[in-house]
VOTILO-259746 format. One record per residue (C-alpha): residue number from 1; residue in one letter; x, y, z. Coordinates in nm, 3 decimals, always signed. Layout:
// residues N
[site NUM,'A',[X,Y,Z]],
...
END
This chain:
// residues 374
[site 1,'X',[-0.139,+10.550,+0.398]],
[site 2,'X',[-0.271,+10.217,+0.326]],
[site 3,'X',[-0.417,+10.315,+0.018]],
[site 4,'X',[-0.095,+10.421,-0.109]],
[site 5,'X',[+0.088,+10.104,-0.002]],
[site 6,'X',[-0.195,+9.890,-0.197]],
[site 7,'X',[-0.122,+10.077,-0.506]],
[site 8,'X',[+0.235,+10.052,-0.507]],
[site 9,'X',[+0.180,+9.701,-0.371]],
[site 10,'X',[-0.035,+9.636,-0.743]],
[site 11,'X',[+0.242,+9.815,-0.954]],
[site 12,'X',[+0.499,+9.580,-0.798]],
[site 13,'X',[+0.307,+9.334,-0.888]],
[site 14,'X',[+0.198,+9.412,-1.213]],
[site 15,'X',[+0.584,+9.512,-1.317]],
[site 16,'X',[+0.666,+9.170,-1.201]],
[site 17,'X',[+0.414,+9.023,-1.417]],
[site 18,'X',[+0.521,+9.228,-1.748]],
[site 19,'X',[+0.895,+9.140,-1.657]],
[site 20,'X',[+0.804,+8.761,-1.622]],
[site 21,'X',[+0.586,+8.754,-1.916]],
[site 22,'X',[+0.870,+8.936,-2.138]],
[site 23,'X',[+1.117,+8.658,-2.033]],
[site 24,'X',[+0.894,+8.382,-2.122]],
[site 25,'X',[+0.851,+8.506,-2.469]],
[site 26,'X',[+1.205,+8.515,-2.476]],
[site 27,'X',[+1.300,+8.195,-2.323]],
[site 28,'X',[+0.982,+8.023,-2.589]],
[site 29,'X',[+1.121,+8.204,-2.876]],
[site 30,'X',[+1.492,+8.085,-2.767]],
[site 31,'X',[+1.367,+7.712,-2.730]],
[site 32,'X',[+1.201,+7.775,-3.089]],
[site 33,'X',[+1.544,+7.864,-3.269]],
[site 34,'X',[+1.725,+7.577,-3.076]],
[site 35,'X',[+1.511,+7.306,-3.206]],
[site 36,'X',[+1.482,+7.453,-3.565]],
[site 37,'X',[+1.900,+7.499,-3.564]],
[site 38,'X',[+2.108,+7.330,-3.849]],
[site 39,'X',[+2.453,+7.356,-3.826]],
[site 40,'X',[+2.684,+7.451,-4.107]],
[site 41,'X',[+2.707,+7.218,-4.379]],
[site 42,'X',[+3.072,+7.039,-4.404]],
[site 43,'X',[+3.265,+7.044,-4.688]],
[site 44,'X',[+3.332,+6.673,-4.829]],
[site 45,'X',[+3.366,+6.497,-5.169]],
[site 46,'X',[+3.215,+6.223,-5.355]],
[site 47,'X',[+3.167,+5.943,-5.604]],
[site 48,'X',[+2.929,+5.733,-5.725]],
[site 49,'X',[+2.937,+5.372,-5.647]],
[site 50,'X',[+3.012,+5.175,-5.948]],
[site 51,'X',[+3.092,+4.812,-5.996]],
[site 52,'X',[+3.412,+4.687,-6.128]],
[site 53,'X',[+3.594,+4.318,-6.252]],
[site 54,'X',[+3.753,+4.257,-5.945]],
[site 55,'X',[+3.983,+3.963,-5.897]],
[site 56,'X',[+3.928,+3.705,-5.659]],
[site 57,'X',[+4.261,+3.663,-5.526]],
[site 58,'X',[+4.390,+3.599,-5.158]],
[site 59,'X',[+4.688,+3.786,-5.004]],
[site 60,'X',[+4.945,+3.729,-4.753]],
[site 61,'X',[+5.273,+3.747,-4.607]],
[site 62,'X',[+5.549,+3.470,-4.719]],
[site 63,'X',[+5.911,+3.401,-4.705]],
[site 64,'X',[+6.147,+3.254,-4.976]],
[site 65,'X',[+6.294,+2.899,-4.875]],
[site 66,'X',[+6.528,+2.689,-5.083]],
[site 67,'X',[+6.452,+2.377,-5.227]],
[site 68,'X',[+6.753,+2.220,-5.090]],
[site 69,'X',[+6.970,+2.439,-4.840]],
[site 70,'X',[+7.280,+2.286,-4.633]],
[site 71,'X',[+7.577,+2.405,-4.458]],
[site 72,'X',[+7.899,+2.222,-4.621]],
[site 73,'X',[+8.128,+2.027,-4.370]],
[site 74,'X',[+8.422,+1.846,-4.372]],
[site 75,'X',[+8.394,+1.483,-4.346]],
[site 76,'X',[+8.673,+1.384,-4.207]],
[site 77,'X',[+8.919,+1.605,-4.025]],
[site 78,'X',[+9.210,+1.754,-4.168]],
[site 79,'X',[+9.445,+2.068,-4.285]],
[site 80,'X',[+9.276,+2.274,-4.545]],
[site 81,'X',[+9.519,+2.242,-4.837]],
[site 82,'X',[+9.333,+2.428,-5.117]],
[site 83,'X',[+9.024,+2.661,-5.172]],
[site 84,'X',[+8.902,+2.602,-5.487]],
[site 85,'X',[+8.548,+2.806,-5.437]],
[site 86,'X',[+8.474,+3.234,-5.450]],
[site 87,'X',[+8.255,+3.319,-5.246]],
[site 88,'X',[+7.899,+3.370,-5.376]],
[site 89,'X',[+7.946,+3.240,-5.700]],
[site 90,'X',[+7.745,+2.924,-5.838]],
[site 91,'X',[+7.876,+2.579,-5.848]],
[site 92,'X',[+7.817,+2.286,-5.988]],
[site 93,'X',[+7.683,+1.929,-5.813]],
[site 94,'X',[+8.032,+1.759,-5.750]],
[site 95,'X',[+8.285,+2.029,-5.789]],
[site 96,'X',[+8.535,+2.024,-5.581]],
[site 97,'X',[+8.506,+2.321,-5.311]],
[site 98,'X',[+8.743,+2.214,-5.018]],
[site 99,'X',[+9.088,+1.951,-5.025]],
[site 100,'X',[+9.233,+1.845,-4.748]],
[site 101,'X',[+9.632,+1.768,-4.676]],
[site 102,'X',[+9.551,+1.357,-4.773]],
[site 103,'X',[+9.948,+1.334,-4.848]],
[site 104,'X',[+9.967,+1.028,-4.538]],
[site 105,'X',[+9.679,+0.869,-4.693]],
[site 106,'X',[+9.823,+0.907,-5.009]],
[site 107,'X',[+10.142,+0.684,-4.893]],
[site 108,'X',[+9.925,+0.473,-4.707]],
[site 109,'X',[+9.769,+0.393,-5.056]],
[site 110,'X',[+10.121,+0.337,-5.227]],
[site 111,'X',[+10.196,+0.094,-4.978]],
[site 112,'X',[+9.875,-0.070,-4.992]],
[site 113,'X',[+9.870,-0.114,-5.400]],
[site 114,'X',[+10.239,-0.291,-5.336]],
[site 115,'X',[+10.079,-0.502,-5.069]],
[site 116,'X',[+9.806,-0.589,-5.342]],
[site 117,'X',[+9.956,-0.648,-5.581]],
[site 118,'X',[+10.259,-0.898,-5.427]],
[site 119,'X',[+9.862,-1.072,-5.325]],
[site 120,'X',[+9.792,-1.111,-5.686]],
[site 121,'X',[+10.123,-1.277,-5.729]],
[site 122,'X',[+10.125,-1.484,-5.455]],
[site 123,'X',[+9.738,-1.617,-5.552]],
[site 124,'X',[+9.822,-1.630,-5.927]],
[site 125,'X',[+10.149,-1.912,-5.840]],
[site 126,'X',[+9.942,-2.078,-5.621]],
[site 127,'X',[+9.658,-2.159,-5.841]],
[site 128,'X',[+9.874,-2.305,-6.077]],
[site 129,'X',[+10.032,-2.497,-5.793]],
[site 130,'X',[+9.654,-2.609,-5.679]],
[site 131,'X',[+9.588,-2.754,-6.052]],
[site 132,'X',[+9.906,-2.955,-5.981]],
[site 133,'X',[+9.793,-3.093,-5.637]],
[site 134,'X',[+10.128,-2.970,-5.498]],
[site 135,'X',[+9.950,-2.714,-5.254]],
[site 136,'X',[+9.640,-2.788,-5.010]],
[site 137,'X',[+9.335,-2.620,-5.106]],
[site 138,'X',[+9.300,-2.457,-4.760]],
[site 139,'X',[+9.648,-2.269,-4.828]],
[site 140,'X',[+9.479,-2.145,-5.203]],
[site 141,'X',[+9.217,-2.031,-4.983]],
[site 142,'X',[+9.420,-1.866,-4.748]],
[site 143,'X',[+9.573,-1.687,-5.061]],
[site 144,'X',[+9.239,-1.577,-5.183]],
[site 145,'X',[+9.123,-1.425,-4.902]],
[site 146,'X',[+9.469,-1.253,-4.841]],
[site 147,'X',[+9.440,-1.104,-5.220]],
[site 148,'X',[+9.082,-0.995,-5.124]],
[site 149,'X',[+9.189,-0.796,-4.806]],
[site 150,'X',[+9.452,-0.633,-5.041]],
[site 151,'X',[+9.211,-0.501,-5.267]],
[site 152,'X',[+8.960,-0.387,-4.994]],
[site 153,'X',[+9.273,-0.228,-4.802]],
[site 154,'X',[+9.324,-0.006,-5.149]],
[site 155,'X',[+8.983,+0.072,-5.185]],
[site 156,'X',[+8.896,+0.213,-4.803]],
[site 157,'X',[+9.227,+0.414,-4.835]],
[site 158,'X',[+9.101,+0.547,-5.211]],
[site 159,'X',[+8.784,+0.633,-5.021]],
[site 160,'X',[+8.946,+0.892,-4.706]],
[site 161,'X',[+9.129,+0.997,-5.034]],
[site 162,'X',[+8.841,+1.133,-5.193]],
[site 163,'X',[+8.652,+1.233,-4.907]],
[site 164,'X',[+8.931,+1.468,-4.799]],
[site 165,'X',[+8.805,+1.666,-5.115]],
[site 166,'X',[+8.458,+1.842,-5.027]],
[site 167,'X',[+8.221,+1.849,-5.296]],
[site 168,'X',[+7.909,+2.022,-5.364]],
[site 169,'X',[+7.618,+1.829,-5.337]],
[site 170,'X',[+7.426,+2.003,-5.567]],
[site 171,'X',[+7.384,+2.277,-5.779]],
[site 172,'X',[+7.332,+2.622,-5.607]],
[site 173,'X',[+7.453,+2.928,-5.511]],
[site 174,'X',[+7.755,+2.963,-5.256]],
[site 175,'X',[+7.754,+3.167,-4.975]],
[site 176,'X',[+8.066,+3.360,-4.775]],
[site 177,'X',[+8.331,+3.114,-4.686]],
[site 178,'X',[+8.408,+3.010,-4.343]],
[site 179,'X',[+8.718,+2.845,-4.400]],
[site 180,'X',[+9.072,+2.947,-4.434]],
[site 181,'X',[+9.434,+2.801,-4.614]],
[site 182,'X',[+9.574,+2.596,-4.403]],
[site 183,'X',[+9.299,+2.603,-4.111]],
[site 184,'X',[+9.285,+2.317,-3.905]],
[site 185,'X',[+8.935,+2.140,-3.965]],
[site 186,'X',[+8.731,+1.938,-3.748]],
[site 187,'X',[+8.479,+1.658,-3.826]],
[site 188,'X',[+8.172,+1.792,-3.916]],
[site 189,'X',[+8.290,+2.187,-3.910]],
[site 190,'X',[+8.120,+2.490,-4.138]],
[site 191,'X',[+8.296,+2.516,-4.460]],
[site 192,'X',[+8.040,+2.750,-4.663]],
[site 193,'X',[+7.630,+2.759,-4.687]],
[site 194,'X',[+7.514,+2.619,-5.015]],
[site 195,'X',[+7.146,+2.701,-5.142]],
[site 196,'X',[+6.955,+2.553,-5.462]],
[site 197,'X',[+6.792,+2.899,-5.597]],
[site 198,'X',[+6.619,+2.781,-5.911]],
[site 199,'X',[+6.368,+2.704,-5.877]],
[site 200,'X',[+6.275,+2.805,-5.491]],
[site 201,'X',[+5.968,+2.740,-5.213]],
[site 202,'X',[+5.759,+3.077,-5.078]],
[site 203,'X',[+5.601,+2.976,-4.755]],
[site 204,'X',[+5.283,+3.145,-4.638]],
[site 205,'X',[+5.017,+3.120,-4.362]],
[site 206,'X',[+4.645,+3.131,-4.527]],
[site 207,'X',[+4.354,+3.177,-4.240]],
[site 208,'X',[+4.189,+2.833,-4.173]],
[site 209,'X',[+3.848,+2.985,-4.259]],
[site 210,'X',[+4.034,+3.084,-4.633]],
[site 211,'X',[+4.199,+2.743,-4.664]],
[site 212,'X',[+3.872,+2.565,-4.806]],
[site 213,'X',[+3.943,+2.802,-5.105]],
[site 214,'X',[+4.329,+2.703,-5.191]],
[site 215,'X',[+4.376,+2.417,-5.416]],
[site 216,'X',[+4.689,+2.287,-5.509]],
[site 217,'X',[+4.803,+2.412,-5.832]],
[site 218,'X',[+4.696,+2.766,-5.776]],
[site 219,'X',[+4.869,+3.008,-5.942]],
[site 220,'X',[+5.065,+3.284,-5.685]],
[site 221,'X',[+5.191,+3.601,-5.754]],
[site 222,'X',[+5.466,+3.705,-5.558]],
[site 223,'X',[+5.640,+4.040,-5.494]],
[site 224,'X',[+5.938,+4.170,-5.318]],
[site 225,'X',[+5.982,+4.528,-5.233]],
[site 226,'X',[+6.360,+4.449,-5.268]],
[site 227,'X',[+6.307,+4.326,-5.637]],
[site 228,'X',[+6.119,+4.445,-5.939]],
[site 229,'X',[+5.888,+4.307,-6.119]],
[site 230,'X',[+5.650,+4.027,-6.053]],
[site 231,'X',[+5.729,+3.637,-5.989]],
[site 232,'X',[+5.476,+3.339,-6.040]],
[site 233,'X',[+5.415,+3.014,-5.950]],
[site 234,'X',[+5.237,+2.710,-5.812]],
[site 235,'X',[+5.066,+2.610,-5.516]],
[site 236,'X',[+5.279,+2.256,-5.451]],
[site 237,'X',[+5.215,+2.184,-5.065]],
[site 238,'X',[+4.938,+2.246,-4.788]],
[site 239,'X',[+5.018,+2.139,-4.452]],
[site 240,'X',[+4.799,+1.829,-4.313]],
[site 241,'X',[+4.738,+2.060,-3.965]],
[site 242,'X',[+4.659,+2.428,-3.853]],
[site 243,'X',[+4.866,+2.607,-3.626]],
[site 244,'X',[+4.670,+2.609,-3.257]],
[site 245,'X',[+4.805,+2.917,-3.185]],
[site 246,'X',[+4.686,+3.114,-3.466]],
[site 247,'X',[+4.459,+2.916,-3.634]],
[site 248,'X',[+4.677,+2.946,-3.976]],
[site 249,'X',[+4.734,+2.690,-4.227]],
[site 250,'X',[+5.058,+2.636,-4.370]],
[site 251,'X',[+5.071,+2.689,-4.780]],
[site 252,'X',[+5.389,+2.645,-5.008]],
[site 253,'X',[+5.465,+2.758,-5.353]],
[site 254,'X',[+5.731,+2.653,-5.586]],
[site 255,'X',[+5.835,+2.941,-5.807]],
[site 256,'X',[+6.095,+2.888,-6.152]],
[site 257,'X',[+6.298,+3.195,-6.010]],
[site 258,'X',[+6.551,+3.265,-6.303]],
[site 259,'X',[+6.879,+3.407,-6.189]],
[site 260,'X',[+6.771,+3.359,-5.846]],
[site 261,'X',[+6.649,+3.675,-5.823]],
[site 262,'X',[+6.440,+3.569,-5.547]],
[site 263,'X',[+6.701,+3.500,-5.245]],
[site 264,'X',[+6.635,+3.233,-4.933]],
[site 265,'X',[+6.509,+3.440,-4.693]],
[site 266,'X',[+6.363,+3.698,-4.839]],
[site 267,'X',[+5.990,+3.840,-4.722]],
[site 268,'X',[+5.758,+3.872,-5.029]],
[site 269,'X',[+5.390,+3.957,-5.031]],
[site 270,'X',[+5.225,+3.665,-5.203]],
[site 271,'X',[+4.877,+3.671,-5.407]],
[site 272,'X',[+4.680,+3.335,-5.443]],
[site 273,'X',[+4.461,+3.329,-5.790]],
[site 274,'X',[+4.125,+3.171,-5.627]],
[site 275,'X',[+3.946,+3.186,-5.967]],
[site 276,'X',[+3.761,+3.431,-6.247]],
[site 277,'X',[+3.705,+3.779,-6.148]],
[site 278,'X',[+3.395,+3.857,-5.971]],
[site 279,'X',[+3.162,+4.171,-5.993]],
[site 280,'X',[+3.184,+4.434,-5.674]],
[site 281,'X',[+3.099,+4.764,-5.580]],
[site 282,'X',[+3.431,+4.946,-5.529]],
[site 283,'X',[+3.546,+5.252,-5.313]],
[site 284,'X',[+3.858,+5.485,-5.245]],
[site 285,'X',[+4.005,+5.326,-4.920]],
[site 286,'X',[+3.967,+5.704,-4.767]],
[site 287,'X',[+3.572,+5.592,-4.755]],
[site 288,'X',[+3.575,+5.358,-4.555]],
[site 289,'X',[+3.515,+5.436,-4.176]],
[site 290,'X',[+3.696,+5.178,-3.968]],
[site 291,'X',[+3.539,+5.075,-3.623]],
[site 292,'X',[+3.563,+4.767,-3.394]],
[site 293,'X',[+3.189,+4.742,-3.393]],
[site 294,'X',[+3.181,+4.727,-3.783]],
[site 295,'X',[+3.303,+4.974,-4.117]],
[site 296,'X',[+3.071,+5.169,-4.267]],
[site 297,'X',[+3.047,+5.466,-4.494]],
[site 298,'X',[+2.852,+5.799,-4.570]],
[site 299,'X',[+2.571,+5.779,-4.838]],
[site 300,'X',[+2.504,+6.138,-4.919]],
[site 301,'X',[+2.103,+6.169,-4.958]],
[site 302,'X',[+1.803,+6.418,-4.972]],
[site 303,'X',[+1.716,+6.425,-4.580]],
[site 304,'X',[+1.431,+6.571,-4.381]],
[site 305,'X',[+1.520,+6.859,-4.200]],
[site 306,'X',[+1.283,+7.038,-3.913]],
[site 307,'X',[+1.002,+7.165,-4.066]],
[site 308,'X',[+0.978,+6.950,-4.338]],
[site 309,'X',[+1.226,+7.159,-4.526]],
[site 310,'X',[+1.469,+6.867,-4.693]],
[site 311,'X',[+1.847,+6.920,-4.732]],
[site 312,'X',[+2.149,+6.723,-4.859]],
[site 313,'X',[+2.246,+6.547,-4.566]],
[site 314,'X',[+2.469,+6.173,-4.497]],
[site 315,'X',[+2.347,+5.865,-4.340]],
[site 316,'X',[+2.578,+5.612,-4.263]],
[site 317,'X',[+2.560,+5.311,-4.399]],
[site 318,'X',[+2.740,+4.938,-4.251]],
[site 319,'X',[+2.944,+4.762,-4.558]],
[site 320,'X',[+3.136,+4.428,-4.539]],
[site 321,'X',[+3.451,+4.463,-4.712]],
[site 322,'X',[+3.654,+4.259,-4.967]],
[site 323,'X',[+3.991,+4.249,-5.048]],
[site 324,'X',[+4.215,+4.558,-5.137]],
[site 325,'X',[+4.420,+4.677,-5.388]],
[site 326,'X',[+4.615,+5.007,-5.493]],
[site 327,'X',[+4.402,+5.281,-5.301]],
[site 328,'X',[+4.076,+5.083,-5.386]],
[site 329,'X',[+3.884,+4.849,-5.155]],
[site 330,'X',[+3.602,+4.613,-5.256]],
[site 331,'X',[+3.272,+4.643,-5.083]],
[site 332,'X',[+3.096,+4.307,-5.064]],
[site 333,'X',[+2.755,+4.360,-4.969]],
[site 334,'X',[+2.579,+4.694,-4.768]],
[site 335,'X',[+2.596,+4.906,-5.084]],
[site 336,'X',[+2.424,+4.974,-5.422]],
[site 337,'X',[+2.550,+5.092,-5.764]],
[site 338,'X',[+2.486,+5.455,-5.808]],
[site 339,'X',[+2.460,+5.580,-5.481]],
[site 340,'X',[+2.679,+5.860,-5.400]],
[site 341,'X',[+2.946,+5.812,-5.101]],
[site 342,'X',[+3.138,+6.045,-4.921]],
[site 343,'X',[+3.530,+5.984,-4.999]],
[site 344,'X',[+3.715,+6.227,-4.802]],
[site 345,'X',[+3.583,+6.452,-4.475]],
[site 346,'X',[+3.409,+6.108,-4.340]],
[site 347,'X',[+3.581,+6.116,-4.004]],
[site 348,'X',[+3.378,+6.484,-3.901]],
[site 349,'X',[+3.051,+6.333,-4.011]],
[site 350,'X',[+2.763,+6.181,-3.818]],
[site 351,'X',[+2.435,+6.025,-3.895]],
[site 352,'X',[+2.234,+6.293,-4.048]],
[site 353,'X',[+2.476,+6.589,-4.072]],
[site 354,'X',[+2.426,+6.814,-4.371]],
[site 355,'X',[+2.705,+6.878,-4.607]],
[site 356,'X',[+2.851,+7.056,-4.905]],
[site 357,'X',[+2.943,+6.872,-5.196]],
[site 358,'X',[+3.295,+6.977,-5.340]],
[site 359,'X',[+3.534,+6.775,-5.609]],
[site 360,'X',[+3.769,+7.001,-5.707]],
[site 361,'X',[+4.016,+6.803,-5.534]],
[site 362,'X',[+4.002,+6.384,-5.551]],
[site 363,'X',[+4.152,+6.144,-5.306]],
[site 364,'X',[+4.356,+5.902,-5.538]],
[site 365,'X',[+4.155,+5.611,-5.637]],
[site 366,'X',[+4.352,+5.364,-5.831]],
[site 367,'X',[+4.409,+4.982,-5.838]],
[site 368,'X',[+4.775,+5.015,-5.930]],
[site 369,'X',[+4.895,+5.366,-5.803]],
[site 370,'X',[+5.258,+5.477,-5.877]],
[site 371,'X',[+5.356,+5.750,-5.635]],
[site 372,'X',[+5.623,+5.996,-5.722]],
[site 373,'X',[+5.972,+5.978,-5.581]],
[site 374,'X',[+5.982,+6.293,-5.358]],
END
């Protein structure tokens, strides 16, 4: 009896044994395929680096302003007897927009000329009388002064006269009338807006570690999406401070503007011309990888696999960026001529994942696209 329990005691064991030793193969040979496992290649394209003229230029985000911009007013107050002004039409400096009911002032001036000129007569008589020594000096004096009164009476009445006709004050563009026939006008109330559209100011905010760079004089290239075609101009003004709150400086350009194409008001995306083109390495914008910790892109490379086996493979590379333009973006330092980048697929790679080359299909990589109207 214990015989026989010993020997099925040994089998036991000895199955035991068999069965672990089976397993551990298995579990050594599993381990084996894990660390020597590639996973599929993805499917990307690519272009080589290659440098290009790019233009040193600075952009940002401006507003038209006019030279000279006011809201017309009456002067004086008064009943709104004519409109000589359309709205939105161009006038010149000193036409008459606006006259006001002057017909009081206009009697107050007849009676004032009469006053005058009985003055004159009474001053003219009395000099001769003077030369005679009939009259006392003090009473040709008198005179004199009374004549002078006269004349200054005329003139102040001549003067509500004409400023109970609103003029322009300059050349420029009208705006929508606020006014109507016969309206009652106060001192100082709207009559129309009035802007000065040739030429005009673009105002713009330039970062104060970009300002060094801006001279006055540079040329700026301004667009509006409202507008075609492309306006140019001068850099005229920098402001002596930087905003505290964003640490921007203040630029203005003066732009020609013919046939005020260019409105007050208007946002425009402005270009300053820092100076000659420089060399760069540029990219597709769908290369870049954008992070908070720094952009990079995918240099596709001959790696190392496991085994010593090499394979085409990425590494990712950190780049410091230039300026944009079109789909293109200008890589300033972090990459060499030549080397082939990844352009589309980039957000599904990681350092050292193999992929498979493919161009059939190109992201669009130019400086001045022109997508169609769909």
């Amino acid at each position: 009896m214990k015989k026989r329990m010993l020997v099925m005691l040994v089998a036991v064991v000895a199955f035991l044994v068999a069965i672990g030793t089976v397993k551990f193969r298995q579990i050594q040979a599993g381990m084996a395929m894990a660390a020597s496992f590639q996973p599929p290649p993805e499917a990307v394209t690519t272009i080589a680096a290659a440098q290009a003229a790019w233009p040193s230029t600075l952009h940002a985000i401006g507003t038209v302003e006019a030279v000279r911009g006011v809201t017309v007013s009456a002067d004086l107050p008064g009943v709104v007897e004519e409109i000589a002004f359309e709205s939105g039409r161009g006038v010149r400096e000193g036409e008459v927009l606006v006259r006001l009911d002057a017909r009081q002032e206009r009697a107050q001036l007849a009676a004032a000329e009469a006053q005058r000129e009985l003055a004159r007569v009474n001053l003219e008589r009395a000099r001769g009388l003077a030369a005679e020594g009939v009259i006392a000096p003090s009473e040709f004096d008198r005179l004199s002064a009374e004549h002078k009164q006269a004349e200054a009476r005329v003139g102040e009445i001549r003067a509500v006269i004409d400023r109970k006709q609103v003029r322009a004050p300059f050349t420029g563009l009208l705006g929508i009338r606020q006014v109507n026939l016969g309206q009652y006008l106060s001192a100082g109330q709207a009559i129309v807006a009035l802007q000065a559209v040739e030429p005009v100011y673009v105002d713009f905010s330039v970062p104060q570690q970009e300002l060094a760079q801006v001279r006055l004089g540079a040329e700026v290239r301004v667009r509006s999406d409202g507008t075609p075609g492309e306006s140019s101009g001068r850099i005229t003004a920098l402001d002596s401070v930087i905003n505290e709150g964003t640490r921007n400086a203040q630029v203005q350009a003066t732009l020609a503007n013919p046939g005020g194409r260019l409105r007050p008001g208007t946002f425009v995306k402005a270009e300053v011309v820092l100076g000659s083109d420089r060399t760069v390495v540029v990219l597709p914008a769908s290369a870049i990888s954008y992070a908070p910790y720094g952009d990079s892109v995918f240099v596709v490379g001959d790696l190392d696999g496991p085994g010593g086996k090499s394979y085409r493979g990425v590494r990712q590379q950190f780049v410091k960026l230039g300026g944009a333009r079109g789909d293109q973006v200008a890589i300033v330092s972090g990459l060499k001529p030549g080397e082939e980048v990844v352009t589309s697929g980039a957000f599904k790679l990681r350092q050292g994942a193999a992929v498979l080359v493919r161009n059939q299909t190109l992201p669009s990589n130019e400086a001045a696209p022109k997508p169609e109207d769909n």
